[in-house]
Every structure is written in C-alpha cells, then in structure tokens.
LOMI-663977 format. One line per field, with one value per residue (C-alpha): x, y, z; residue in three letters; chain. Coordinates in pm, whole numbers, plus 50000, padded with zeros to 5 digits. Layout:
<atoms>
u [X:...]
v [Y:...]
w [Z:...]
resn [ala:...]
chain [A:...]
</atoms>
This chain:
<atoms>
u [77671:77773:78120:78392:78516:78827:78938:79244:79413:79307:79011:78655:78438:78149:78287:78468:78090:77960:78239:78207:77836:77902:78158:77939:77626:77902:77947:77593:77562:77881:77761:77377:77555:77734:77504:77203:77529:77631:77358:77260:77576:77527:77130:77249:77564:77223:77060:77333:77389:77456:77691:77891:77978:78076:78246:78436:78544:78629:78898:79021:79081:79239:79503:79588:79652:79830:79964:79789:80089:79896:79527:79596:79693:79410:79119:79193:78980:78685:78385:78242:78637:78810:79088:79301:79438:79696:79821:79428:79323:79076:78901:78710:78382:78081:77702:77451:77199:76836:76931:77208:77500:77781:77694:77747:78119:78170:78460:78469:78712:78824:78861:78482:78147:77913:77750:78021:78106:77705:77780:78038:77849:77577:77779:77980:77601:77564:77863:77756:77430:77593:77806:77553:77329:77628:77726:77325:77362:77703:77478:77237:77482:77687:77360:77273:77676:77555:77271:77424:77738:77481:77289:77618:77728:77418:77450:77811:77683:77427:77677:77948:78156:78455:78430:78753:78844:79123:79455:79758:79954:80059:80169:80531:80437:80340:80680:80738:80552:80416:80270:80177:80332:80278:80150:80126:80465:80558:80769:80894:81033:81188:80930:81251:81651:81574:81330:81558:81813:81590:81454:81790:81990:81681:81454:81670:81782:82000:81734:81525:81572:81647:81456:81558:81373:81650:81549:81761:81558:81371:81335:81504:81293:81340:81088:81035:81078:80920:80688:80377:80035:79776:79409:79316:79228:79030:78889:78628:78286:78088:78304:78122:78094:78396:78639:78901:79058:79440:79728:80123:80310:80653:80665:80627:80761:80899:81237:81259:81010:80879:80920:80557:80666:80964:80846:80571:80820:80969:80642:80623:80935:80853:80544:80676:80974:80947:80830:80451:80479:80635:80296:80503:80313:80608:80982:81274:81400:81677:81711:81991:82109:82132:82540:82561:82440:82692:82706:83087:83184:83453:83710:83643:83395:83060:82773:82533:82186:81935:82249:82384:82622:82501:82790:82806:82537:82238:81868:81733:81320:81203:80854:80704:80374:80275:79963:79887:79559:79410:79164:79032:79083:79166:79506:79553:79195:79299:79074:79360:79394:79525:79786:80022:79977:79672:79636:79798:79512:79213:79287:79163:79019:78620:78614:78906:79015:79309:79486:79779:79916:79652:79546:79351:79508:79577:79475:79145:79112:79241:78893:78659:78843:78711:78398:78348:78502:78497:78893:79047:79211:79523:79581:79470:79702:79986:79928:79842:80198:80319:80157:79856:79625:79350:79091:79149:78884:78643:78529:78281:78485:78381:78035:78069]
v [33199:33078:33282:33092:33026:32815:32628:32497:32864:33071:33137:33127:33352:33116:32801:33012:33144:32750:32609:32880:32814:32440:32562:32713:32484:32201:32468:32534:32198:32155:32449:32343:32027:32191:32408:32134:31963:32222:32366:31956:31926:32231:32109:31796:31886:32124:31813:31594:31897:31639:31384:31659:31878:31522:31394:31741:31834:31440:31499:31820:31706:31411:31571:31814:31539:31281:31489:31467:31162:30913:31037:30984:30629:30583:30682:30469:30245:30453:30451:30769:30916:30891:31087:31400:31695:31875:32151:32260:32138:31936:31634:31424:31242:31087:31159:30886:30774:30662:30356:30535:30419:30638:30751:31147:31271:31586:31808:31979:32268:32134:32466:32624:32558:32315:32600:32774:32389:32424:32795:32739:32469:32748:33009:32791:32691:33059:33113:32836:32964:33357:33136:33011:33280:33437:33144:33139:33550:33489:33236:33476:33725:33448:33342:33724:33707:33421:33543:33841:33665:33461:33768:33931:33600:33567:33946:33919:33559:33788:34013:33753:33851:33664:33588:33668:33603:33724:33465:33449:33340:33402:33255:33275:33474:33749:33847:34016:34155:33874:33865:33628:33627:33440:33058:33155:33182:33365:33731:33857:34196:34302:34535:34716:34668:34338:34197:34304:34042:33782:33794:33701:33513:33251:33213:33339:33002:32893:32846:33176:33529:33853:34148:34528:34859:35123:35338:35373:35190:34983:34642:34358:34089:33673:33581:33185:32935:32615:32810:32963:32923:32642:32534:32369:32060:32009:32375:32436:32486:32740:32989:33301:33223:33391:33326:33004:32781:32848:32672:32696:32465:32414:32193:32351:32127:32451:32439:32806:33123:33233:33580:33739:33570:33781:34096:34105:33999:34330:34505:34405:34528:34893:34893:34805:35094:35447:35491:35436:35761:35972:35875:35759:35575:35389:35237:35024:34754:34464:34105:33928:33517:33463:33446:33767:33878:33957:34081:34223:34517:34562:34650:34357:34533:34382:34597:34712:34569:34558:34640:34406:34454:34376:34240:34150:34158:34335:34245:34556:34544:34978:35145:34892:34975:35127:34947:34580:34379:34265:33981:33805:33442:33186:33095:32722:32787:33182:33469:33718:33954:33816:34072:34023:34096:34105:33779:33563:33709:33719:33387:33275:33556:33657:33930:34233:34561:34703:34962:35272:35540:35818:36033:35827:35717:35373:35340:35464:35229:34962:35034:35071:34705:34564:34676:34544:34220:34101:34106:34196:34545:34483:34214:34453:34786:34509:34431:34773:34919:35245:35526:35686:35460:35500:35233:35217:34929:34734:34396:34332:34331:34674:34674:35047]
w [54289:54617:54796:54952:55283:55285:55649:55497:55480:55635:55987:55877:56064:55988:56151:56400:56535:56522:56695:56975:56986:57054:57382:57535:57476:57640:57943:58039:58043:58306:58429:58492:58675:58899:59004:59094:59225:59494:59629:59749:59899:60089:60153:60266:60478:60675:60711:60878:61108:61413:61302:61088:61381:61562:61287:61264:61619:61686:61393:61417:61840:61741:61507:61749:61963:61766:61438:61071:61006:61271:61208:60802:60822:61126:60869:60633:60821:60864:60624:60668:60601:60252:60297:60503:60299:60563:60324:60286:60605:60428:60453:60221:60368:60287:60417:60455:60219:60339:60489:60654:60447:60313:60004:59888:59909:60068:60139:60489:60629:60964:61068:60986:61128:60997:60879:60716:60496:60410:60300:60086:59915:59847:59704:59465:59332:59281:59087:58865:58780:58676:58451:58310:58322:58128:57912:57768:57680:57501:57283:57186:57101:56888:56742:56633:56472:56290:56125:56049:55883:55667:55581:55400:55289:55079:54951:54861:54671:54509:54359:54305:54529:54697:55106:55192:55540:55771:55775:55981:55676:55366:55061:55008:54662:54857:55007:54687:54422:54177:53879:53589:53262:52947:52979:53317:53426:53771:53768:54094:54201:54516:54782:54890:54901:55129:54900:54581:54754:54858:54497:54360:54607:54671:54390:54048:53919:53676:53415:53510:53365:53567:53489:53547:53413:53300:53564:53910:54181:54013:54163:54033:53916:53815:53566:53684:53418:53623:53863:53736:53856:53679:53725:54042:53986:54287:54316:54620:54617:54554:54386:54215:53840:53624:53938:53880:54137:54060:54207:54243:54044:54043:53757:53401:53122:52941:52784:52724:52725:52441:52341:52412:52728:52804:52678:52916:53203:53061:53103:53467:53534:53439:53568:53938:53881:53951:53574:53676:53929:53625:53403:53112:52875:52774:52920:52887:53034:53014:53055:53148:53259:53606:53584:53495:53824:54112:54425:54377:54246:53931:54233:54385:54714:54745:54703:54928:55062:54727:54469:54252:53917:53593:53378:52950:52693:52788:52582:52565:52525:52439:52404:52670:52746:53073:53187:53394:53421:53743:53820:54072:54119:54412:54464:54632:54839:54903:54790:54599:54320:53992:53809:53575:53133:53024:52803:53147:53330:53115:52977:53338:53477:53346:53521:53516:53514:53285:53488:53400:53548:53629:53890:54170:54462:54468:54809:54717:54363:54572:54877:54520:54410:54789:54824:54442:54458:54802:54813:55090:55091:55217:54929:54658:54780:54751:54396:54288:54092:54285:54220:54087:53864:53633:53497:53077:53079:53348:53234:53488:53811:53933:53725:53647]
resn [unk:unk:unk:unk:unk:unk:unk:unk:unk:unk:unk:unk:unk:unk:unk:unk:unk:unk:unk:unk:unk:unk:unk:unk:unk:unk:unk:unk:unk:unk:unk:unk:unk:unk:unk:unk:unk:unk:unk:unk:unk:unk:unk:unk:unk:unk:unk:unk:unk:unk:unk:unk:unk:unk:unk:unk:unk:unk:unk:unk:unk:unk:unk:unk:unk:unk:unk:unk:unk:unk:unk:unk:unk:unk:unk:unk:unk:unk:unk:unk:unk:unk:unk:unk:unk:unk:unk:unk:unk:unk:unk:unk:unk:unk:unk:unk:unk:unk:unk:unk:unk:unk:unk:unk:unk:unk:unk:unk:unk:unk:unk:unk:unk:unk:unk:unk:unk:unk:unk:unk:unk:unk:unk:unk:unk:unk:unk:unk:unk:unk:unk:unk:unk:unk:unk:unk:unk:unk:unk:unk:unk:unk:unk:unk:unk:unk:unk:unk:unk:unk:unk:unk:unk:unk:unk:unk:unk:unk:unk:unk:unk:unk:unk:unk:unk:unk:unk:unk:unk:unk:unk:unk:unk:unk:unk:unk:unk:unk:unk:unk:unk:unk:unk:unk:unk:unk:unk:unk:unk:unk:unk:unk:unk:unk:unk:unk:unk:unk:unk:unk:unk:unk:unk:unk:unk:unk:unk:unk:unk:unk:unk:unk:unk:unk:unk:unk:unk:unk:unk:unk:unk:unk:unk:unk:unk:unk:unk:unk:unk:unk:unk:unk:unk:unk:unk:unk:unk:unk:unk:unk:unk:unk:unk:unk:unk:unk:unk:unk:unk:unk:unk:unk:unk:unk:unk:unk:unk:unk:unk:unk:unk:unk:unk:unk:unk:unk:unk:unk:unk:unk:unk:unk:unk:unk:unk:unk:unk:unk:unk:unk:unk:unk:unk:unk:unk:unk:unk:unk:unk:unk:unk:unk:unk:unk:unk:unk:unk:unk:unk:unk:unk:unk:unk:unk:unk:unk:unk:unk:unk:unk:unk:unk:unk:unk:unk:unk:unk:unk:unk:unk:unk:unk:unk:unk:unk:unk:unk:unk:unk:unk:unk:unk:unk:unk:unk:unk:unk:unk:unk:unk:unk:unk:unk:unk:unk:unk:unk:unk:unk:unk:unk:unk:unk:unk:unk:unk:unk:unk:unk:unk:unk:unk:unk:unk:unk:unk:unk:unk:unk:unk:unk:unk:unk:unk:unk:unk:unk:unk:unk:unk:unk:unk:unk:unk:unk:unk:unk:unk:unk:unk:unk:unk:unk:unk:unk:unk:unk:unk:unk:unk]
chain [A:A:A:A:A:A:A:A:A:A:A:A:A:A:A:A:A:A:A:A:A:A:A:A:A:A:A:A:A:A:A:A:A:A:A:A:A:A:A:A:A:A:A:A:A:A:A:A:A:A:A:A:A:A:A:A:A:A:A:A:A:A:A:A:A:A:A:A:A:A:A:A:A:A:A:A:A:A:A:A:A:A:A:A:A:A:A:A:A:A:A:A:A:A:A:A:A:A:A:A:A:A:A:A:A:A:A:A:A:A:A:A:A:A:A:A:A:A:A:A:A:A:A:A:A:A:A:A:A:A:A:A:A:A:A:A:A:A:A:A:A:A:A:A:A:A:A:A:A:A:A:A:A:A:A:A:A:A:A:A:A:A:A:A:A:A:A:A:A:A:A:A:A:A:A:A:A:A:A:A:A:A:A:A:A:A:A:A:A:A:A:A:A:A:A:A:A:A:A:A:A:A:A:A:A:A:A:A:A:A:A:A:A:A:A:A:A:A:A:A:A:A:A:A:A:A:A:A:A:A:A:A:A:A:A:A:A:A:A:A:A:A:A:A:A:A:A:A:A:A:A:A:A:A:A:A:A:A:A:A:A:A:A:A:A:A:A:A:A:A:A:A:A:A:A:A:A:A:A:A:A:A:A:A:A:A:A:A:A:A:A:A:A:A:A:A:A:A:A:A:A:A:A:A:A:A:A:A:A:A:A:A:A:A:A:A:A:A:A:A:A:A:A:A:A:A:A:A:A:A:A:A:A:A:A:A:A:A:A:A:A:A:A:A:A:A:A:A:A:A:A:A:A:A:A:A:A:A:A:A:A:A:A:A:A:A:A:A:A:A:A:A:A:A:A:A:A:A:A:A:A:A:A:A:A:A:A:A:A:A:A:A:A:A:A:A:A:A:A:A]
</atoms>
C-alpha cells in the first residue's frame, strides 16, 4: 500500500526536494547567461581599446568642465551614449557592431582605465561560473535526497506505514487532549489549568456535557454533542490499507447521547486524571449540564485559573475501567493517532493497540508506536494518558 504525503496541511519533503531542484535548474540557466554574457563584454570593451579610452577621457573632461547637469541633457543626443549615472559615476554606452554601428550596451566607470571596465567585466563572469559551479553540486546533493526519500517511502509503503511529515500547524483538536467517544462523538480535557479554562469557557455548549473524574486535578472535560469526527468523503490517495480518511464535522444530527456514549466520556475522563499514575484498574467520575458550571465561588470570589465550582445533582458513573484504545487514522489529510473507547476506534480503525496503566514509559511506548506506524512522535506522546502504560492487546499496529 502506497503512504501519504498531504500538501494541503502540512510541508512535504518530497515536493519540497522537486521544487528546489527546479530553482536551481532555473539559476544555472541565469547563471550560464551571465557568465557567456560578461566575459564578452569584457572581450569586447579589449577590443574597442581606442575609441573607449576617447570616449572616456572626452566625458569625464567635459563634466569637470561643465557639471554632470549640462553633460546629461548634452548626451542625449549622442548615439554611442545612453545615459549618465552621477551618484555611481557611471555611464551607460554602446560598442559597435561589424558595420560599426552601436550595438552592445556597456557600463563604464568614468573614473577607471579601460582596462580596469574590461576587468570588471571578467571577474563578474567568474563569479557566475562558481555559482554555477555551486548551483550544479547543490543538484546532485538534492538529487541523492531524492532518492533517498523514495527509498524509505517505498519501505514505509511496504510495511504500511503512514508518511508523516513535519507541519507548522495544528488542528485546533490538539490544544487539548481529544478523544472519540461513542458514534464518534468528540471529548476534550484541559492539558493544564489554562487548557481546563479554555475547555469550558470556549467549546462547553449549552447542549454538551462536562466531564470530571472524582479525583483532585483531574482535567475538566466537554463531551461534544455536534462535533465528532466522520469518514472523509474525499479521502487521499494512497493510504496504507486498514487506515481511514477521517474528518471534523460539526454537524451531528444527535438529539441526545446515548448512554454507552456517556459512560465512555466517563472513561476518558479517568483515564486523563491522576488515576492512570496510581495503576487503578478502576475510577469514578461525574457528569454534569453546562449551567451547573461556574466560575464563582459560594461567597461570591471567582476561582482561580483551571478551577471552577460544580453546583446541584451530580451523575455519578463507578468501577470505570482503566484502559483506552489507540489507532491510527488520517484526520482532514493529517497523519495522527486515533484514541478514544475502544468500539469509537476500532469501528474505523483496522489496526490498534488497547493500552492501561503499566510499567513502560510512555515516552518509550510512544518511540515503539513511531517507528511501527510511521506516526510522528510528538503526536503519539500527546495522546498517550499520563503515566506508565502497558499493551493488554496489539491488533496489528505494532505487529508484535
């Protein structure tokens, strides 16, 4: 199966390496001009030794005698002069063809030898070749990143893996943690006390659900009633086989979630809270409505960055289970891990990994995930819960 490369998100390397092969094909061929194009000025200017040195003492006495002002509007009506350039001390003229006509526009310093004009003629043709003596070597070394880049193309398409590329942005999912839930629906939690905010004061909406593990610290979460992620209708080529083409949506047509729905929000919730760390195979959280979540405080003081008071009925969910899925799919044209319960994931995703608390780093399950998938690492530390993990069950995605 073919891997992915996606221009519309993110930089890809492959394109990146064509595009700078075609610069510098277009400058050896500026450069190739300009230096055949030099080098016969300078020939030239050696050829018309004579009528140069005239040309140039004649002018340079007869500024010195009238002012550049006079001489400028007097050359207008000479042939052989175009123009006068007093800041550079300059002037544009033209050497004779075969039949002794003007012809080839030169530049002379009024203030150098003949020879010295001819010289500098000569060493700008220099200059042009090293460029593109150095322009042709940057080729061959582009060429040899080309190659390369379609040699480990081709081996990640041999082991299905994903050709994730560097990007300068990101979704706006990945502010936060994310996850999907039930038909498909979007939980997020807060990274930190900022995040906890930003989760509640921008995207918990009147008809979403806040989430909260009954554990202090825990990130507050809004499980999303009309976001969620659904199949790409128009998914790009040459994916690996097992891997969809997701999108975001914004329009679900659900009324209300279902209860499977919320209980894994629940799930989510504990398994982004400080329970994971503790290895508890089980935890409790609560869901409330969105108007029972303030900002001010029973005495009427507003509560600091990432707090918020929980007032009324609380819906208690107990003995949730401890453990999240990951998958790997591509989210609108992006390469990224897919996490969330296990039936939202697998019921896209052909190839997983069910994960719980254990004892390997998650920085180093998160470099085996890479290497295995093609996923950046970066992406897959960031969906990883906190703490230690374990593998209860591969599916395929690490082949182990």
């Amino acid at each position: 199966a073919a891997g992915i490369m996606d221009a519309r998100h993110h930089n890809d390397d492959g394109s990146s390496l064509q595009r700078r092969m075609a610069q510098l094909e277009r400058a050896i061929i500026a450069f190739d001009a300009k230096g055949e194009y030099h080098p016969q000025h300078g020939i030239s200017i050696h050829d018309n030794w004579g009528p140069i040195d005239t040309l140039l003492s004649q002018t340079l006495s007869a500024i010195e005698a009238e002012g550049w002002d006079n001489i400028r509007s007097k050359v207008k009506s000479i042939e052989w002069i175009e123009s006068l350039d007093p800041a550079k001390r300059t002037m544009k003229a033209y050497l004779p063809d075969e039949d002794g006509e003007p012809a080839q526009r030169i530049e002379l310093h009024l203030d150098e030898s003949v020879h010295q004009n001819a010289q500098r003629y000569f060493d700008a043709g220099r200059k042009q070749k090293d460029k593109t003596i150095g322009a042709k070597k940057a080729i061959e070394e582009t060429l040899a990143k080309i190659v390369s880049s379609e040699k480990k193309r081709a081996k990640a398409d041999a082991a299905g893996k994903l050709q994730a590329t560097k990007r300068s942005k990101q979704l706006w999912i990945e502010r936060h943690r994310w996850a999907v839930v039930g038909e498909g629906h979007l939980i997020l939690g807060g990274k930190d006390a900022k995040g906890n905010d930003a989760v509640v004061n921008k995207y918990l909406k009147r008809e979403d659900l806040y989430f909260h593990a009954d554990l202090h610290g825990a990130p507050s979460c809004a499980l999303k009633l009309k976001e969620g992620l659904e199949e790409d209708p128009h998914p790009l080529p040459g994916l690996p086989e097992g891997v969809p083409a997701l999108r975001l949506t914004q329009t679900f047509e659900t009324e209300e979630f279902s209860e499977k729905c919320i209980k894994e929000a629940a799930e989510m919730s504990v398994v982004w809270s400080r329970g994971w760390s503790s290895g508890g195979a089980a935890a409790t959280a609560f869901w409330v409505e969105p108007p029972q979540v303030s900002k001010t405080a029973e005495t009427g003081e507003a509560l600091g960055r990432g707090a918020w008071i929980v007032r009324g009925k609380r819906n208690w969910l107990r003995d949730l289970t401890m453990e999240m899925t990951l998958g790997m799919a591509v989210v609108n044209g992006i390469p990224l891990p897919l996490v969330g319960a296990h039936v939202a994931v697998t019921k896209w995703c052909e190839r997983w990994v069910r994960i719980g608390p254990g004892t390997t780093k998650k920085e180093a399950m998160a470099n085996k995930i890479s290497k295995a998938t093609g996923l950046v690492q970066d992406d897959v530390l960031a969906a990883l819960p906190p703490g230690n993990v374990q593998i209860l069950k591969d599916n395929n995605l690490l082949n182990t």
